[in-house]
C-alpha positions in Angstrom: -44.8 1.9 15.7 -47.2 -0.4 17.2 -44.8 -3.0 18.1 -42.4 -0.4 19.3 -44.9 1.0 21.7 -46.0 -2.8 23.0 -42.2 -3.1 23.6 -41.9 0.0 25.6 -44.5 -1.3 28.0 -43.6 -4.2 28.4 -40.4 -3.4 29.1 -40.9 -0.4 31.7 -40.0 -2.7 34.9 -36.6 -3.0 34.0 -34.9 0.5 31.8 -31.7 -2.2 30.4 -33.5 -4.6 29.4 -35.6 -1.8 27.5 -32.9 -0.2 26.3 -31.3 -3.7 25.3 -34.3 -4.4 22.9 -34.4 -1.1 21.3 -30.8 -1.5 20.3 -32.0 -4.6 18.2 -35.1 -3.5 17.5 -34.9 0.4 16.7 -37.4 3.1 16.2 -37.6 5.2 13.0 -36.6 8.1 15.0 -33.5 9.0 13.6 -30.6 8.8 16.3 -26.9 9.8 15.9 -24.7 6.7 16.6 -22.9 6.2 19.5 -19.5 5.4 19.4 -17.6 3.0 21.9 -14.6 4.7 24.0 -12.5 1.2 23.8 -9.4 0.8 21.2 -9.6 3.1 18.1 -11.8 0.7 15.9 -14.9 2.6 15.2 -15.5 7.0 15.2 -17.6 9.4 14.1 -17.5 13.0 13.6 -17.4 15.0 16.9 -16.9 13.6 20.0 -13.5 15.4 20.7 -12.1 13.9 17.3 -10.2 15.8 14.5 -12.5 13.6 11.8 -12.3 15.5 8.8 -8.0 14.9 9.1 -8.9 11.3 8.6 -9.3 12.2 4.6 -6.0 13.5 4.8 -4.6 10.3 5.9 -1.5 8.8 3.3 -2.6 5.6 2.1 -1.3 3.3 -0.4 -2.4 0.3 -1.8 0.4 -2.1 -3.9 -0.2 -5.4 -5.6 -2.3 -6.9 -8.3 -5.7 -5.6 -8.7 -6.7 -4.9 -5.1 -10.6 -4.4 -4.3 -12.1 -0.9 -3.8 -11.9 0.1 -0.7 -15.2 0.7 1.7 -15.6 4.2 1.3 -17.7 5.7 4.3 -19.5 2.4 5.6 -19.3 -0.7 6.5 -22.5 -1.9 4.6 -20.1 -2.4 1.3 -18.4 -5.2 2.3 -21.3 -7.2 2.1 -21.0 -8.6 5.7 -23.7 -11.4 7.2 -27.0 -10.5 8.8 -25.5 -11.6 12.4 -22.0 -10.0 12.0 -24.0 -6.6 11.0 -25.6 -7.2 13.9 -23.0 -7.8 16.3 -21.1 -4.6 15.2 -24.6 -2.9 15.8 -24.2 -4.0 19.1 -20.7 -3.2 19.6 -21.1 -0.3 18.3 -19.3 0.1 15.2 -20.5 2.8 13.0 -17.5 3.9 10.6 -14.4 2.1 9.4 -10.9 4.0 10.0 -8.7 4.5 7.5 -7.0 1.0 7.5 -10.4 -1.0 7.6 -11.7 0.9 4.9 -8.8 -1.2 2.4 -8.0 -4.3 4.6 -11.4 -5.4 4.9 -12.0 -5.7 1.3 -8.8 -7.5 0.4 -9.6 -10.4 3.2 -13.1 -10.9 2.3 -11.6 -11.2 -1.3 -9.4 -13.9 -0.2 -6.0 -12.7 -0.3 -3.0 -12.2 1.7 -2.0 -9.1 3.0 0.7 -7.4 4.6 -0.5 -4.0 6.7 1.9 -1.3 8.4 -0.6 0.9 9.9 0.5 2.7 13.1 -0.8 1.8 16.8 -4.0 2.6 17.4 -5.4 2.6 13.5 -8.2 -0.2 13.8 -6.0 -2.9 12.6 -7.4 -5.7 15.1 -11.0 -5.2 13.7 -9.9 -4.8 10.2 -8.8 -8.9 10.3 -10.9 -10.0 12.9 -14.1 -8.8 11.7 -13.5 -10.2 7.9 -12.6 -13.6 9.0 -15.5 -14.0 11.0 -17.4 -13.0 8.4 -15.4 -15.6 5.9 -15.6 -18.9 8.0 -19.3 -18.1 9.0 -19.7 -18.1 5.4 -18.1 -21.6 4.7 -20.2 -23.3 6.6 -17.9 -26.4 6.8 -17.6 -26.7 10.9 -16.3 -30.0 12.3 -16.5 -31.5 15.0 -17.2 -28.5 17.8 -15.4 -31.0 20.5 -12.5 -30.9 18.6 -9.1 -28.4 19.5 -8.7 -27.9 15.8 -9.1 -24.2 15.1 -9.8 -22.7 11.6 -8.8 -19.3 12.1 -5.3 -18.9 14.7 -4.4 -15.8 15.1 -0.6 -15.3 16.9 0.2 -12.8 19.0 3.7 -11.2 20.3 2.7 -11.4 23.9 -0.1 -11.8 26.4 -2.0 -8.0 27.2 -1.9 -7.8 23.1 -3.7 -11.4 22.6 -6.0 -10.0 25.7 -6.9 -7.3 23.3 -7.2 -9.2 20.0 -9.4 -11.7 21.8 -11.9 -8.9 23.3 -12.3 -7.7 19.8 -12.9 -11.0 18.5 -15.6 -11.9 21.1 -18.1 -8.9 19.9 -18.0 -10.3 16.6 -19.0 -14.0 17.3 -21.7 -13.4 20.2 -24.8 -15.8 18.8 -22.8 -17.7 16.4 -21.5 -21.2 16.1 -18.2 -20.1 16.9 -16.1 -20.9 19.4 -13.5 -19.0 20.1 -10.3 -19.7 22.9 -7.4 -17.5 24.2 -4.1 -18.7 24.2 -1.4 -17.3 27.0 0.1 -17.0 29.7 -1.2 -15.8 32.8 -3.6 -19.0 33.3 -3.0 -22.4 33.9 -2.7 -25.1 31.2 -5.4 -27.2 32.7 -8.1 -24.9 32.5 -6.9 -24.0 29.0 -7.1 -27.6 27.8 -10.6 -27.7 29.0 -11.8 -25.5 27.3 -9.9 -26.6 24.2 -11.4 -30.1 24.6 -15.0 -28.1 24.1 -13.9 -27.2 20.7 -12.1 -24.6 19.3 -12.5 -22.9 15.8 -10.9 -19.5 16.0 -7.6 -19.2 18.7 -5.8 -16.4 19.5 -2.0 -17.5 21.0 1.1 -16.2 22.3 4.0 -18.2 20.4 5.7 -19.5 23.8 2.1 -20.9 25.0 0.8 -22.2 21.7 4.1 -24.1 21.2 3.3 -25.7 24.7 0.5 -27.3 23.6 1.9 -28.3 20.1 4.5 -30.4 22.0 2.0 -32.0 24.1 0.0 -32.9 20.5 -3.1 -31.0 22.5 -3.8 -29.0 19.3 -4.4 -30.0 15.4 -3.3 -27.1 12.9 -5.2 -29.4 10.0 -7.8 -26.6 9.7 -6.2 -23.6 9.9 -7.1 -21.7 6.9 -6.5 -18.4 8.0 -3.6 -17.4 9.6 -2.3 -14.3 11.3 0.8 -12.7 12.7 0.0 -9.9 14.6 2.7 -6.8 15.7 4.9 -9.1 13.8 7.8 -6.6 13.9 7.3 -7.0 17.6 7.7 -10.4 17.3 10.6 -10.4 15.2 12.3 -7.9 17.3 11.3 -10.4 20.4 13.7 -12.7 18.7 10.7 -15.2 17.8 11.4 -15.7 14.5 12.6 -19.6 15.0 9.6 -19.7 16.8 7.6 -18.8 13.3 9.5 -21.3 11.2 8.7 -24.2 13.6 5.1 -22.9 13.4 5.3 -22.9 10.3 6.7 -26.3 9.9 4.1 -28.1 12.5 2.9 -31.7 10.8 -0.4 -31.0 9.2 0.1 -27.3 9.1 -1.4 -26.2 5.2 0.9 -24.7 2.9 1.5 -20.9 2.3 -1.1 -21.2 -0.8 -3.2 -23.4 0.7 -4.3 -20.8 3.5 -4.7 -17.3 3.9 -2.3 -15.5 5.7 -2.5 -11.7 7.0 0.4 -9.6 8.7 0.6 -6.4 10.5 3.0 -4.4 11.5 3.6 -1.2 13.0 7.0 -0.5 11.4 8.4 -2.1 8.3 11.9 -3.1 8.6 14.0 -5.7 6.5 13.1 -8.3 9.1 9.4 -8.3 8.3 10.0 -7.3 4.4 12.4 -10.8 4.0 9.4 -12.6 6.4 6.4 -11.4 3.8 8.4 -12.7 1.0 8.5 -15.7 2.8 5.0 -16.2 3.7 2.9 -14.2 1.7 1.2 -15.2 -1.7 -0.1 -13.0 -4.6 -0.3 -10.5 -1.8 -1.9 -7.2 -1.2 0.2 -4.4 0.8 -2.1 -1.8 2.5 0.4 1.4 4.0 -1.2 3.6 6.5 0.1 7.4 7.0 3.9 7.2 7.1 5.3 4.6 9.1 7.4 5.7 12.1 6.5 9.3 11.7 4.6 11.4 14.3 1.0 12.5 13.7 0.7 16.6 13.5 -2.1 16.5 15.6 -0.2 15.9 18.6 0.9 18.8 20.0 4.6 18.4 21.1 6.6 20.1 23.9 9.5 19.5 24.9 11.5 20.8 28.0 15.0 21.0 29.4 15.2 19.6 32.3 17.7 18.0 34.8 17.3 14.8 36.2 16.7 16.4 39.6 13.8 18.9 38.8 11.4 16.0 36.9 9.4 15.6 39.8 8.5 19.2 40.4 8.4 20.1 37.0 5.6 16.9 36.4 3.7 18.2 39.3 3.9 21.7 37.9 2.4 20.4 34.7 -0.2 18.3 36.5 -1.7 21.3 38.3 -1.6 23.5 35.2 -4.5 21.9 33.6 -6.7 19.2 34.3 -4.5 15.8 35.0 -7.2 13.2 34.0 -5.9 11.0 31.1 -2.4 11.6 31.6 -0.1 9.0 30.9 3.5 8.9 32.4 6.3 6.8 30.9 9.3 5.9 33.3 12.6 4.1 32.5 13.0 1.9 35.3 10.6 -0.2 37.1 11.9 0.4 40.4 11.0 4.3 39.9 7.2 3.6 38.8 6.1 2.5 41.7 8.5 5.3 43.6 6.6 7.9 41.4 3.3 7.1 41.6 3.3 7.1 45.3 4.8 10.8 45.3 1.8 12.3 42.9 -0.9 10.0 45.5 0.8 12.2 48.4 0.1 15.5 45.9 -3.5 14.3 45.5 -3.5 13.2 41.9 -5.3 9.8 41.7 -2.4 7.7 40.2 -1.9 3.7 38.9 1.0 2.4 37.6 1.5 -0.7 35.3 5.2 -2.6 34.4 6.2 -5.6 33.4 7.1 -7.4 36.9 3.4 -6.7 37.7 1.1 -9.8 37.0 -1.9 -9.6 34.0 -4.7 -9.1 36.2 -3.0 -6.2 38.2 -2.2 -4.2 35.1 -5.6 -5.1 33.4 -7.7 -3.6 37.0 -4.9 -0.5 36.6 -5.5 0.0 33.0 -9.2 -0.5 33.4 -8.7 2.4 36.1 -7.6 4.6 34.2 -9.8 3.8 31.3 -12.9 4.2 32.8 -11.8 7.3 34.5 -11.3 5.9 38.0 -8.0 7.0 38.3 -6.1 10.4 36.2 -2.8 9.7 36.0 -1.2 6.2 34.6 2.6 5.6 34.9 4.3 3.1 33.0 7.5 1.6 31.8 8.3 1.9 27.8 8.5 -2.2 27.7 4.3 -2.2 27.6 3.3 0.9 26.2 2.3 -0.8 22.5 0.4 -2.9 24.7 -1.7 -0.1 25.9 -5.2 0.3 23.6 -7.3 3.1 24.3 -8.7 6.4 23.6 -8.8 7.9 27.0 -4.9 9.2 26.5 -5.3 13.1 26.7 -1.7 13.6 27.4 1.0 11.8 27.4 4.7 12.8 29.3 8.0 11.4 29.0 9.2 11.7 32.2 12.1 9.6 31.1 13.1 10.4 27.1 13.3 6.9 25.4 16.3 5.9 23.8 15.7 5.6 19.9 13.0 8.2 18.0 11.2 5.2 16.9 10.1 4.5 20.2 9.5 8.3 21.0 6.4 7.9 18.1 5.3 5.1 19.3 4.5 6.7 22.9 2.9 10.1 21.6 1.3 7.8 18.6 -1.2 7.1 21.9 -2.8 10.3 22.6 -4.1 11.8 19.0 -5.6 8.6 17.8 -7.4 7.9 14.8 -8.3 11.4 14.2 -8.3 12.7 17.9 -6.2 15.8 18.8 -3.8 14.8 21.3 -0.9 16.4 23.7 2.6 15.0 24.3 5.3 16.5 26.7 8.7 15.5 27.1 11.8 15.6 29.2 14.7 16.3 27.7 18.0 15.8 30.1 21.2 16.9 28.0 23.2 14.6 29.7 21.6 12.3 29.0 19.4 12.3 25.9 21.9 14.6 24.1 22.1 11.5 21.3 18.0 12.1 20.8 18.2 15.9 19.8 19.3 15.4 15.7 15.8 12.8 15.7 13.6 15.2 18.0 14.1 18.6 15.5 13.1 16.5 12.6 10.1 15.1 14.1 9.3 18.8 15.2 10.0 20.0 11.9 8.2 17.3 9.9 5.2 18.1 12.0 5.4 21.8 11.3 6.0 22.7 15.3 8.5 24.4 16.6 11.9 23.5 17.9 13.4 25.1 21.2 16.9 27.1 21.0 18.2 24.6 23.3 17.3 21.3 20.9 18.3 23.1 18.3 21.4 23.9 19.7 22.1 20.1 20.7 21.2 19.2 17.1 24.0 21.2 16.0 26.6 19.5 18.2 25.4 15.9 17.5 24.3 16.0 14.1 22.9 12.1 13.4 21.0 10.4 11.0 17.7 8.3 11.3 18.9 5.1 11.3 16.2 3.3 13.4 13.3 4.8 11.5 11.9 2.6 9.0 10.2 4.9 6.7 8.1 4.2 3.6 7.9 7.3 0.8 5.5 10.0 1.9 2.8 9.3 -0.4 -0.6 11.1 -1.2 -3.7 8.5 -0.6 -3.8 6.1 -3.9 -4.7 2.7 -4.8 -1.8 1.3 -7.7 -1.2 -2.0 -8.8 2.0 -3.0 -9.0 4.0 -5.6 -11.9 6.5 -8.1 -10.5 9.2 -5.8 -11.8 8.1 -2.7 -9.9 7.7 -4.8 -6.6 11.6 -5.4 -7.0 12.3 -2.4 -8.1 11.0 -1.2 -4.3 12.4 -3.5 -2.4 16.0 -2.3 -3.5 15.0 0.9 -2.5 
């Protein structure tokens, strides 16, 4: 109490740098945590969130003997002093669903292969353990060295961008050094700060193979290795891209490094690239993959190409527009749309791909921070979009395959949060959609509209672009070699 009251005084010129200290150096008072508003990686109860649904979250666990899983808190895994205290000051206060089993099985050292939706926690659940693991080893050499030990690969830039601001929290006040990757920056100033050393990278697959061909990086290190959003990669057409990785001179082994993936989906694409990669592996499923969470609240209306506009305004004035999040087909109409609702007075960004990294970064941050209420964007970035701020989300433009129609409501309602999704349906255009749309309804338990139902009728389909895993109730199995086959012919 003494110190704590010495601290206060001499810290009452300036209120952050008191505030700062007390963060490190806390009081006995007992004070509830608070929780940061960035990408779904840490909650607590309240705050807006559904929390207790987070028990209810279908998880299963496949392989030989996997660790126990966290439980509640972070402090079972064991984690170092300065990590602990980094996600103090980050903070982190309790794992999500996905953390709570990946964490364990890479501080245990083996590979794993995670299909855990958008928005889960899955870039702390691998960042945070391999921090923790090459702190540990205390074998650093060479700090001027490009050589990294931990390279983490990325399907494209605004996704390494996030991976890499995850990464940074955890490595403040350590040896580390950590360097990002991509495009959107120059080359030269890359390789400078390579040259300065380099032990965890995070990389694009176009950019990283720049430097490889220039000989401006070493994989000889790398013992930990991850493909992030690798279904996104895959479906990029980047899978040459992998095997060369994979086949770079000096690059260790499959068994001679750890190696993680995560997906959001789980096709035969990444199933046939795990076999490949993966060694004595654990598989961690989150919830069911490609399915809608029931605590977004769907609605869907028919509507003519020609009425969108009013009808979005209508909805806009209804209730309050402020994390609304608007995707468009085309590019060309973005732009088009969001100056319309600035002329109605709703404050209004828009993102797509033709605009450059540090435009969509200042809009996103807009809209993050509550700058700006309404964000429009094309369907091309919207798994590149991490944040809780997504009240509502409306498909001003249906999207063409139901798999992509989760992924865009999957970002309101995260990781516990109740969330709102609104849709557009044109029959003349989205007619094909209507089979998918009832059975995401229906698995959800909400209801379907006469005219969706209607459509169903007349274009009965099949779900053919879902990849969906068994619903399962949340266990932990182990698996013999003979089962694992067994599943993959189903």
């Amino acid at each position: 109490m003494r110190y704590n009251f010495l601290l206060r005084l001499s810290c009452l010129i300036d209120k952050t740098k008191l505030q700062r200290a007390l963060s490190i150096y806390p009081t006995n008072r007992s004070r509830e945590p608070y929780v940061s508003t960035d990408a779904a990686t840490s909650f607590r109860p309240g705050n807006g969130g559904n929390f207790n649904k987070l028990d209810e979250v279908p998880v299963r666990v496949c392989g030989r003997n996997p660790p126990a899983s966290l439980g509640y808190t972070f402090l079972r895994a064991g984690l170092r002093k300065d990590v602990l205290m980094n996600m103090r000051k980050a903070e982190y206060t309790w794992p999500t669903p996905i953390q709570r089993y990946a964490i364990p099985v890479v501080l245990a050292g083996r590979d794993l292969l995670v299909c855990a939706q958008t928005g889960s926690g899955k870039k702390a659940a691998f960042v945070l353990p391999l921090i923790n693991r090459l702190l540990s080893l205390d074998i650093l050499e060479d700090e001027s060295a490009p050589n990294p030990y931990i390279l983490i690969v990325a399907p494209v830039q605004d996704i390494a961008h996030q991976i890499y601001s995850v990464a940074r929290k955890f490595i403040r006040g350590t040896p580390l050094r950590m360097c990002l990757i991509c495009g959107g920056t120059s080359m030269g100033y890359q390789q400078r700060l390579l040259d300065e050393g380099c032990h965890v990278m995070v990389a694009t697959l176009s950019r990283l193979h720049q430097f490889l061909s220039r000989g401006s990086i070493s994989l000889r290190n790398v013992k930990y290795l991850v493909l992030d959003d690798v279904d996104r990669i895959l479906n990029m057409g980047f899978r040459p891209a992998i095997d060369q990785l994979l086949s770079v001179e000096h690059m260790p082994p499959n068994k001679a490094r750890q190696t993680l993936m995560f997906s959001a989906s789980f096709p035969l694409t990444v199933q046939e690239l795990a076999a490949k990669l993966l060694h004595d592996h654990i598989s961690v499923f989150v919830s069911v993959v490609g399915s809608a969470a029931a605590d977004i609240e769907q609605i869907i209306y028919e509507v003519e190409q020609l009425r969108k506009r009013a009808m979005l305004e209508e909805i806009l004035r209804e209730d309050d527009a402020s994390g609304t999040l608007i995707f468009v087909k085309m590019k060309r109409n973005v732009d088009r749309l969001a100056i319309e609702l600035e002329k109605q007075h709703f404050t209004t960004v828009s993102v797509h791909g033709d605009r450059p990294h540090h435009e969509r970064e200042e809009a996103i941050s807009d809209f993050r921070n509550g700058r700006k209420d309404v964000l429009i964007a094309t369907s091309v970035i919207s798994r590149d979009l991490d944040f809780r701020s997504v009240r509502h989300v409306i498909n001003y433009d249906m999207p063409t395959t139901i798999g992509e129609y989760v992924q865009r409501i999957g970002l309101t309602g995260r990781v516990g949060s109740k969330g709102r999704a609104t849709s557009f349906y044109d029959p003349c255009v989205d007619h094909r959609m209507a089979t998918y749309l009832m059975q995401v309804l229906n698995e959800t338990g909400q209801a379907v509209p006469n005219f969706l139902d209607a459509a169903a009728n007349m274009h009965a389909g099949r779900w053919e672009d879902l990849n969906f895993i068994e619903n399962v109730e949340v266990s932990v199995v182990a698996l013999t070699p003979a089962d694992e086959k067994q599943m993959d012919r189903t």
